[in-house]
N, C-alpha and C positions, 0 to 999 in steps of 0.2 A: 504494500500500500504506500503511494505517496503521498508524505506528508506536507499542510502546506498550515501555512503560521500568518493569524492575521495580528498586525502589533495595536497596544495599547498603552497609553499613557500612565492608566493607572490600574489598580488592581477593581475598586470598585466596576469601572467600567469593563472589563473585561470578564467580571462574576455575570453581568446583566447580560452580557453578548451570550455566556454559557447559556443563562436559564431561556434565555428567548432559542438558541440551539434545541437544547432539550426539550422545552413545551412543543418543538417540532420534530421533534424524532431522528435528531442527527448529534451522533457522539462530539463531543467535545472534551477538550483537556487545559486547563490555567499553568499555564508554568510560567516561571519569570526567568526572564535573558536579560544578559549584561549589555547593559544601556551603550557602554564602549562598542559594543559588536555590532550597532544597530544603524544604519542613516542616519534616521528619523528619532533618535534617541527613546523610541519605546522599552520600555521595562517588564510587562507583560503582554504575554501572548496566546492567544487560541489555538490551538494544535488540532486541527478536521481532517479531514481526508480530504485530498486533490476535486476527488468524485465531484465532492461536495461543494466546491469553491464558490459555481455561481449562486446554490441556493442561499448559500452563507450571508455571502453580501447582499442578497435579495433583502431578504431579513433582516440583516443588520439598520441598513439602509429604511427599511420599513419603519422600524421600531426607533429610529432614531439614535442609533448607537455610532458612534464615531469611529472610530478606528484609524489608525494612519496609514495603514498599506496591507496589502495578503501577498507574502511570496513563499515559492515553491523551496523547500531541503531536501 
């Protein structure tokens, strides 16, 4: 499975992207990355499946959740 990581600023926002993930039936995982590793200096991140990328952002996007980028590991 390819993984792919969408970044977040903070950790709050990043818990909301999960539960909106989950109330639609698509796994999710929170882990936090070092901000030095990042462009865009996010600190946590989403972990979905590749599969998954467009419904992701659908949603995220729907629900008003921010995010600063989705890339492919």
């Amino acid at each position: 499975m390819r993984r792919c990581y969408a970044g977040f600023r903070s950790l709050t926002l990043a818990l909301k992207g999960k539960q909106v993930l989950e109330q639609n039936a698509i796994y999710s995982e929170v882990v936090k990355k070092d901000p030095k590793n990042s462009k865009k200096g996010c600190s946590y991140a989403l972990v979905i499946s590749c599969a998954q990328k467009k419904n992701c952002e659908n949603l995220l996007e729907i629900h008003g959740i921010s995010y600063l980028g989705m890339v492919e590991e």
